[in-house]
N, C-alpha and C positions, 0 to 999 in steps of 0.2 A: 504494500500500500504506500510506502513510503516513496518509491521511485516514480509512482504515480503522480503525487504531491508533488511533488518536484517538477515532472512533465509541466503539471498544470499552474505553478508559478511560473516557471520558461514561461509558456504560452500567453498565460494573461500578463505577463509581463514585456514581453514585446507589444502584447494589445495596448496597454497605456503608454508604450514609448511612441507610437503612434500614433494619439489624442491631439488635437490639436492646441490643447492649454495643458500647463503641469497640471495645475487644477481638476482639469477632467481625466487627465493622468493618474492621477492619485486616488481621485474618486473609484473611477476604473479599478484599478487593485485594489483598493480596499473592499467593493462590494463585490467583486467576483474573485475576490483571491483569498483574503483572511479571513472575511468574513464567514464564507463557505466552510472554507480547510479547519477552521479553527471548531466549528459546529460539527466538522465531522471528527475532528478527532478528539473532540469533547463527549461524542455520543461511543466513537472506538476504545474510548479509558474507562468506560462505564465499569464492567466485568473489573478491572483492575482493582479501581479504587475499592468497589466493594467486598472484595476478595480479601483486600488488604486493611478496612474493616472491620471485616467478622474476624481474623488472624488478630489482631490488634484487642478486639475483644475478648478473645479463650483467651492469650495470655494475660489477659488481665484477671479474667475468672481464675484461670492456671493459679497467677499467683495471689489473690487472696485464700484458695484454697490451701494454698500450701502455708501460708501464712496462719490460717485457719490450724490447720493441721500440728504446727509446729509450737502452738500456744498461745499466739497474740488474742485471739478472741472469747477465749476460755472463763467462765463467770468465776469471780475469788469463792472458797469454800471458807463455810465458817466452822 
């Protein structure tokens, strides 16, 4: 997917070198170049982020449990 991206700044990037104002230059890539790429690779990171999440969370359970386990949360006896 990446070499794709890449195609597709090349491309629209020649298309804004060929605008007739920087201004519509600029416009140009911005609405067909990052605006795009950047939505797609915002909706490609999905699985990631949440993956890395739920992993983020067991170890968090992981260690209260172990902390649990090891005494920290044990009520004082009288």
């Amino acid at each position: 997917m990446l070499i794709v991206a890449i195609a597709w700044i090349y491309v629209v990037g020649l298309m804004a070198l060929t605008e007739p104002t920087v201004v519509a230059g600029i416009v140009t890539f911005l609405f067909y170049c990052v605006v795009p790429l950047g939505i797609l690779f915002y909706l490609a990171g999905s699985r990631k982020r949440k993956a890395r999440r739920v992993a983020q969370e067991q170890a968090a359970h992981a260690a209260r449990m172990a902390a649990r386990e090891a005494g920290g949360d044990q009520p004082a006896k009288d």
